[in-house]
C-alpha positions in Angstrom: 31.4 -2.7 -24.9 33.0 -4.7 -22.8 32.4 -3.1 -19.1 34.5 -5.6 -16.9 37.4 -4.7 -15.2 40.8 -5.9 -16.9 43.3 -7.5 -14.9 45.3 -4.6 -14.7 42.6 -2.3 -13.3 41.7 -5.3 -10.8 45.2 -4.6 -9.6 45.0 -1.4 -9.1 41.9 -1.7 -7.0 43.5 -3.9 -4.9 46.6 -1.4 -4.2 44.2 1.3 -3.6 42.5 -0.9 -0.9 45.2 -1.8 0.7 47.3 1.7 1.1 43.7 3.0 2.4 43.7 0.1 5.3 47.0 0.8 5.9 47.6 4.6 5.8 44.5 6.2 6.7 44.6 7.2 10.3 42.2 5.3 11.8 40.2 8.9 14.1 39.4 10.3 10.6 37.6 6.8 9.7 36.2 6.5 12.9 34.6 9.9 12.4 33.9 9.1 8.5 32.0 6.1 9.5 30.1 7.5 12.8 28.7 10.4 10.4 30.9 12.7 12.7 31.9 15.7 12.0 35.2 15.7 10.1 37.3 19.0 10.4 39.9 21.0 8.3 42.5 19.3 10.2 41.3 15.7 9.1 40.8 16.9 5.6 44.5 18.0 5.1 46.3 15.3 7.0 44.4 13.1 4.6 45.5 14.8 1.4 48.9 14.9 2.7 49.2 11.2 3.4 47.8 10.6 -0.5 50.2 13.4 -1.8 53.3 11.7 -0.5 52.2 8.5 -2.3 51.9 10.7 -5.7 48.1 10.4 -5.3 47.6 14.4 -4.2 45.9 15.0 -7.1 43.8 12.1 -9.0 41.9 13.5 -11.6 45.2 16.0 -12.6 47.8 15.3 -15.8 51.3 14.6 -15.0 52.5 17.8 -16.5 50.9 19.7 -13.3 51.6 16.8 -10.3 49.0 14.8 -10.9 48.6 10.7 -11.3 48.2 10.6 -15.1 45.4 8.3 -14.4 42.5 7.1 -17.3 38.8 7.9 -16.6 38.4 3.8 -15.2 41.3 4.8 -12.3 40.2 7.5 -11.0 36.4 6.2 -10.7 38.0 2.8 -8.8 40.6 5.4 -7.0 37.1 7.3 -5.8 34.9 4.3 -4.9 37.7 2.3 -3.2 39.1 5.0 -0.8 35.3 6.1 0.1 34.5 2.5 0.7 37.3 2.3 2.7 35.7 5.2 5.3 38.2 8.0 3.6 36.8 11.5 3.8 35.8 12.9 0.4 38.9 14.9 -1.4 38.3 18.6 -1.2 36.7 19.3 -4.8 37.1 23.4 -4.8 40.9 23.2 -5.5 41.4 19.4 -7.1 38.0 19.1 -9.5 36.8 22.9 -9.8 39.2 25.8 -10.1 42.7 23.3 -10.5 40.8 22.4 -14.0 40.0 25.9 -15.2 43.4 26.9 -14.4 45.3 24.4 -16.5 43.1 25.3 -19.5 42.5 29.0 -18.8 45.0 30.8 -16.6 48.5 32.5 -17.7 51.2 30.5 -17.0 52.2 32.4 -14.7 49.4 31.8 -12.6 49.7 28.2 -13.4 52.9 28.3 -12.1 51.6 30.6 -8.7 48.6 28.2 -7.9 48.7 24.9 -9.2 51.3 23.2 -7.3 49.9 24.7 -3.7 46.4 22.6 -4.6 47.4 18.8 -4.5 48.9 19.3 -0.6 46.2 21.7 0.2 49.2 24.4 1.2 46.3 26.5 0.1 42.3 26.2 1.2 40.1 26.9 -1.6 36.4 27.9 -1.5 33.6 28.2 -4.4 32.5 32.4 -4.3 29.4 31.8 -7.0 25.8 31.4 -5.7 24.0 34.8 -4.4 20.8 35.4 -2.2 19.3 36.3 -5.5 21.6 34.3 -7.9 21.6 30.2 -7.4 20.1 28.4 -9.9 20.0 31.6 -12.0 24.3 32.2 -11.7 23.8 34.3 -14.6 22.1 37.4 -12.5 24.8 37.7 -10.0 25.3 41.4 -8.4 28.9 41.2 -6.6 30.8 44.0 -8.8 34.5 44.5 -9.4 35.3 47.8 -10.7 39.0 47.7 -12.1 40.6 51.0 -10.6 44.7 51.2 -11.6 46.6 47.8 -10.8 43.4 46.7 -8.9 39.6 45.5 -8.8 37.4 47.2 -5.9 35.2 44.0 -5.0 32.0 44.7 -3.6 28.9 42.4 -2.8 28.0 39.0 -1.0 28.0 35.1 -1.7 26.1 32.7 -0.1 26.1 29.0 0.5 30.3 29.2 0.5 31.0 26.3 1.8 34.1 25.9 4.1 34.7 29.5 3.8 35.5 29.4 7.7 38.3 27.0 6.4 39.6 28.5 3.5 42.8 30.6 2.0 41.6 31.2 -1.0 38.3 31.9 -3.1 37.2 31.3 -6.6 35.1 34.2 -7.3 32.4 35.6 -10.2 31.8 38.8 -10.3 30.2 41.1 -12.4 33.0 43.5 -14.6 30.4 45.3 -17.0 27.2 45.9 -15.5 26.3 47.5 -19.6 26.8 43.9 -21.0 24.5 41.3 -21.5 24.0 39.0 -18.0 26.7 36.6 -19.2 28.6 38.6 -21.1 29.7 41.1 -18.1 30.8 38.4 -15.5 34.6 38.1 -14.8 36.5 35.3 -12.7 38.7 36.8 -9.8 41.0 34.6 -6.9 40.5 36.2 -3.9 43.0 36.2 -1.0 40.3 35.4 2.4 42.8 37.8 4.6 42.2 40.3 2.3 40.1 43.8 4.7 37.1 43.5 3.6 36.0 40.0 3.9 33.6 38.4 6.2 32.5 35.1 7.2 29.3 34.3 8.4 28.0 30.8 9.1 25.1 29.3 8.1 23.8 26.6 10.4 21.7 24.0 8.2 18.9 21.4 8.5 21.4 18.9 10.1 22.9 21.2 12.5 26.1 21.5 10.7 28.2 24.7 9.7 29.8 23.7 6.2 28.4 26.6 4.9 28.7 30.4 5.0 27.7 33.7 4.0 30.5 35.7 2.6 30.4 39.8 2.5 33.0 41.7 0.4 33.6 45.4 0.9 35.9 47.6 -0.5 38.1 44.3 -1.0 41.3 44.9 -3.5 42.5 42.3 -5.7 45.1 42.9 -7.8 44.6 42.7 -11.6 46.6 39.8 -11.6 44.3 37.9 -9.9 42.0 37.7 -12.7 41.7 34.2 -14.4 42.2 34.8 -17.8 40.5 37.1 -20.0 37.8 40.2 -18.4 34.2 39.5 -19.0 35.2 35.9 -20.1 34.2 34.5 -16.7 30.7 33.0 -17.6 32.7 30.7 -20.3 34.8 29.3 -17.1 32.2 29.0 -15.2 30.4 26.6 -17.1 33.6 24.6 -17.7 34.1 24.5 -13.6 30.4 23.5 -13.2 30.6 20.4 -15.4 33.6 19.0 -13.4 31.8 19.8 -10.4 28.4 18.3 -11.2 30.3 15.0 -11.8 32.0 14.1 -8.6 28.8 15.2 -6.8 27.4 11.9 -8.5 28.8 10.5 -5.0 29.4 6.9 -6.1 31.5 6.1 -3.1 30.1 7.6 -1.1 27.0 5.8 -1.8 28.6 2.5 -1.3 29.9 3.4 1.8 26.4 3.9 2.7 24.8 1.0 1.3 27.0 -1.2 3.3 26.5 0.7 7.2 22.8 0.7 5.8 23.1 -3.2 5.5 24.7 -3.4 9.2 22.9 -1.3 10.4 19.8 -3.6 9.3 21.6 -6.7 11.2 21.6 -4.7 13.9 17.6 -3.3 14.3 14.9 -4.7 16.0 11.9 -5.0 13.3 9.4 -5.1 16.5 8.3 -8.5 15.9 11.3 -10.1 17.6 13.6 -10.3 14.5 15.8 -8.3 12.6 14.8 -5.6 10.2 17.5 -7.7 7.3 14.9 -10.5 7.7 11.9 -8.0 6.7 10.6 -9.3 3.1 10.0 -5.5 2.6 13.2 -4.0 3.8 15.2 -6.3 1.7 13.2 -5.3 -1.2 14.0 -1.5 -1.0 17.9 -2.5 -0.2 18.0 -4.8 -3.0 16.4 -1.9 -5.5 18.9 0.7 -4.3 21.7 -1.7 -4.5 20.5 -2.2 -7.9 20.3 1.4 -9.1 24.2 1.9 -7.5 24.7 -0.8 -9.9 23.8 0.7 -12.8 25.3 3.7 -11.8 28.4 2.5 -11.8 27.9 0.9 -15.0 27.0 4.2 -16.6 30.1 5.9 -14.8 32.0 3.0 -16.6 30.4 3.6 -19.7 31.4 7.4 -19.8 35.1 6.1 -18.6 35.2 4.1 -21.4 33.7 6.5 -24.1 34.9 10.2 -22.9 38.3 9.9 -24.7 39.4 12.5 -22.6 36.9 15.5 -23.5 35.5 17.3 -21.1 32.4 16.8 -19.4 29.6 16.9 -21.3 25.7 16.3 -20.6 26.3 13.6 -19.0 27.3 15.3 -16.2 24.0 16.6 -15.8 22.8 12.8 -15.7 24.9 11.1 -13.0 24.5 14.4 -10.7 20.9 13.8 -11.1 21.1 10.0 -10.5 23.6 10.5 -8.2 21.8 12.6 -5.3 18.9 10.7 -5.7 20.8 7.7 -4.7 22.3 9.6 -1.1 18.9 10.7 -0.7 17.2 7.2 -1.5 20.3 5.4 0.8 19.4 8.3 3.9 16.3 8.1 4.1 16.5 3.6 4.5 19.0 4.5 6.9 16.4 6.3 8.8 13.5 4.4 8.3 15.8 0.9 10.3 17.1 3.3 12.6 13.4 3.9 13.6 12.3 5.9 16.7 15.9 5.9 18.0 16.4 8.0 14.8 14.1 10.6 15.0 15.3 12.3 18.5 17.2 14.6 16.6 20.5 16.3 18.7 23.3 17.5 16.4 25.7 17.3 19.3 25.5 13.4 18.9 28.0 14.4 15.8 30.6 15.5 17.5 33.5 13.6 18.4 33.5 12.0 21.7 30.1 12.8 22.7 28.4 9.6 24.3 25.1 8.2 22.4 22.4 8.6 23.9 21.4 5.5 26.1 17.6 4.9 24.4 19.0 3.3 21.6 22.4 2.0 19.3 24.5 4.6 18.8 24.8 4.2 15.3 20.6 5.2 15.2 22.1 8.5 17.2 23.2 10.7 13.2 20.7 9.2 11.4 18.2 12.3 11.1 21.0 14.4 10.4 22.5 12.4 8.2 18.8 12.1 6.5 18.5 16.2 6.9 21.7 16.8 5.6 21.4 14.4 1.9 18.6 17.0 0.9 20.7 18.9 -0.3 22.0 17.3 -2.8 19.4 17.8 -5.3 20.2 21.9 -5.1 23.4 22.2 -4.8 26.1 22.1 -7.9 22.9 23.0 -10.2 19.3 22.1 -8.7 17.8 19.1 -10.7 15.4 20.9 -12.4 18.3 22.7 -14.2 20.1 19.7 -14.6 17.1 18.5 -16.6 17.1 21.4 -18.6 20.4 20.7 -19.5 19.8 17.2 -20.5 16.7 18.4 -23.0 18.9 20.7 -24.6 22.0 19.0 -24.9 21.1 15.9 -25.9 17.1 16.1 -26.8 17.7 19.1 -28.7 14.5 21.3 -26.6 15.1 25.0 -26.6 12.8 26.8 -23.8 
């Protein structure tokens, strides 16, 4: 298999390159590169700029708005515009519920929801993981009861990230409490004005607020609002997870990363009156992560080039896995050249237009939250311990 980009695709990098250089406005990169905090604002003007260039929705078939693009363009269309200090595309609507519609939904919910996602005219959130339901999704205890034209939604998510943000939420909830766990759970779009619905943040490791607690009480959603077909929802949910699992892989970001790390490693003092690039040791670890991007990418290519256009499969499971390890592994080098200017750790160096702070660079200022902030990769979208459980039954053929 030949894994080399054609001349055609080499093309195609090149024009995503360029429109990135040229169209993204240049306080969202600024942000993007500073690990500052990048707001709903910045995330829609972005997806506007791509959806007037016919690039709202990458990973979408033509028939719905989308770019029509093979497995090998949209993996260059992701690496490139990350590269390129672009703020990741908002995966709820695009890569999580914009897929489960098109294979799931009426077509008149198609027809309602769809076309809103690629200009983000609506703000979509994920309403799955519960205080006592994350890695276990199956034991969730939000209920709908279906009263008339109308489900009475009562219960509480957690972990909602950008649910301060959002329209719109994607929602499981549990329709026959008699069933079997995965048998009773049903998939409901929830309006966020709806009476009933509460926000609270959740302030994490790094300082941030991305995510939320979400209370429902006595909310009404009309029947319509369910995605397909009641007590059907665990079947969706599975589907969703897979798509989500593999753009948390994080390939461009990654190489974003590698290359500040690299500057950033120009840049340090290695306390012996050089820099820390020139540090046999420091090279080493760059050189072993660069290598394992590497062969990520190769394996990304590898599925690209093999898929044929099915769905995501257990490899999903592997390039999540692979993937977060990678953020973490690129973090935590990013830390250790940042040094003791990284470890005074002030989360208000991440805002926009805060000075650094004058003991060191101020690109050592977000390194610890940056560091903080990566753990989290190896929980969320599926912990990796389920991820490998995936992997030994899929493909290994283990059965707990």
């Amino acid at each position: 298999m030949d894994l080399r980009f054609t001349a055609g695709e080499e093309a195609f990098r090149d024009e995503v390159r360029s429109f990135v250089r040229e169209s993204l406005p240049e306080d969202i990169r600024a942000k993007v590169l500073a690990h500052q905090r990048v707001e709903k604002d910045d995330y829609v003007r972005w997806h506007r700029i791509l959806n007037a260039k016919g690039w709202g929705a990458p990973t979408w078939p033509t028939e719905y708005g989308g770019t029509g693009w093979n497995a090998t363009q949209r993996l260059i269309f992701e690496i490139e515009t990350l590269r390129e200090g672009a703020p990741r595309l908002l995966p709820f609507g695009l890569t999580m519920i914009g897929p489960v519609l098109m294979k799931y939904a009426s077509p008149e919910m198609k027809a309602r929801f769809l076309p809103r996602i690629p200009n983000v005219d609506d703000f979509w959130c994920q309403g799955y993981s519960e205080p006592g339901a994350g890695s276990d999704l199956a034991s969730l205890k939000t209920r709908a009861v279906r009263k008339g034209d109308k489900y009475i939604v009562d219960g509480q998510k957690t972990w909602t990230t950008m649910a301060h943000f959002a329209d719109w939420i994607f929602c499981l909830v549990r329709t026959n409490p008699e069933a079997r766990q995965q048998e009773g759970i049903s998939m409901l779009l929830i309006d966020m004005k709806s009476p009933g619905v509460t926000v609270r943040p959740i302030v994490t490791l790094d300082g941030g607020h991305d995510v939320n607690e979400t209370w429902f009480e006595n909310v009404e959603v009309p029947v319509e609002n369910l995605v397909g077909e009641e007590n059907r929802g665990w079947t969706y949910a599975k589907y969703l997870l897979g798509h989500e699992r593999t753009g948390i892989a994080g390939i461009g970001h990654c190489y974003r990363e590698l290359r500040q790390l690299k500057d950033y490693a120009q840049q340090a003092d290695d306390g012996r009156g050089g820099k820390m690039i020139h540090d046999l040791r420091m090279r080493d670890k760059i050189a072993r992560v660069e290598m394992d991007l590497m062969a990520l990418e190769m394996l990304l290519l590898r599925v690209a080039a093999g898929n044929g256009g099915q769905g995501p499969g257990p490899e999903a499971s592997i390039v999540k896995i692979r993937g977060s390890e990678l953020q973490q592994d690129i973090a935590m080098l990013q830390q250790e050249v940042a040094g003791p200017h990284g470890w005074p750790y002030a989360p208000q160096w991440l805002e926009p237009g805060v000075a650094a702070p004058v003991n060191g660079p101020a690109w050592a200022s977000p390194a610890a939250s940056t560091y903080f902030d990566m753990r989290k990769t190896s929980i969320y979208g599926g912990a990796t311990e389920v991820q490998k459980n995936i992997i030994a039954k899929m493909i290994i053929g283990l059965r707990g």
